[in-house]
C-alpha positions, 0 to 999 in steps of 0.5 A: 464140269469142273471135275472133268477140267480138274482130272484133265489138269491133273493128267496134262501136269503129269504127262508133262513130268513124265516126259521131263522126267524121261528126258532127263532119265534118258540123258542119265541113261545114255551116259551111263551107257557110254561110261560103262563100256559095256559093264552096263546093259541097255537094259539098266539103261532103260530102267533108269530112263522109266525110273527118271520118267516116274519120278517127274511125274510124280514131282509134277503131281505133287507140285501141282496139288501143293499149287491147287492147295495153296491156290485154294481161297480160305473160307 
């Protein structure tokens, strides 16, 4: 039971960053979009958005397991 409440945890923190992280790469995005009056594709635009949305899933992961390590009783 605690491994499944530990991969549910891990999964939760990493949605969670991922749509963070899409949020910010989607506001990077957009303004790129809009500065580059047309130099710059939607498709650029939409790497930058999946970019954004791993890189904060990733940092949520990593965070998290830098928590659950440093939460962890020393014995």
């Amino acid at each position: 039971m605690a491994d499944i409440k530990e991969k549910l945890e891990k999964a939760t923190v990493t949605s969670l960053g991922a749509g963070v992280g899409g949020a910010s790469g989607a506001t990077v995005g957009v303004l790129e979009l809009a500065a580059a009056q047309g130099t710059v594709t939607s498709l650029s635009a939409g790497i930058v958005i999946g970019a954004g949305a791993l890189a904060g899933a990733v940092t949520f992961f990593l965070g998290y397991k830098a928590y659950r390590h440093f939460k962890k009783p020393k014995g």
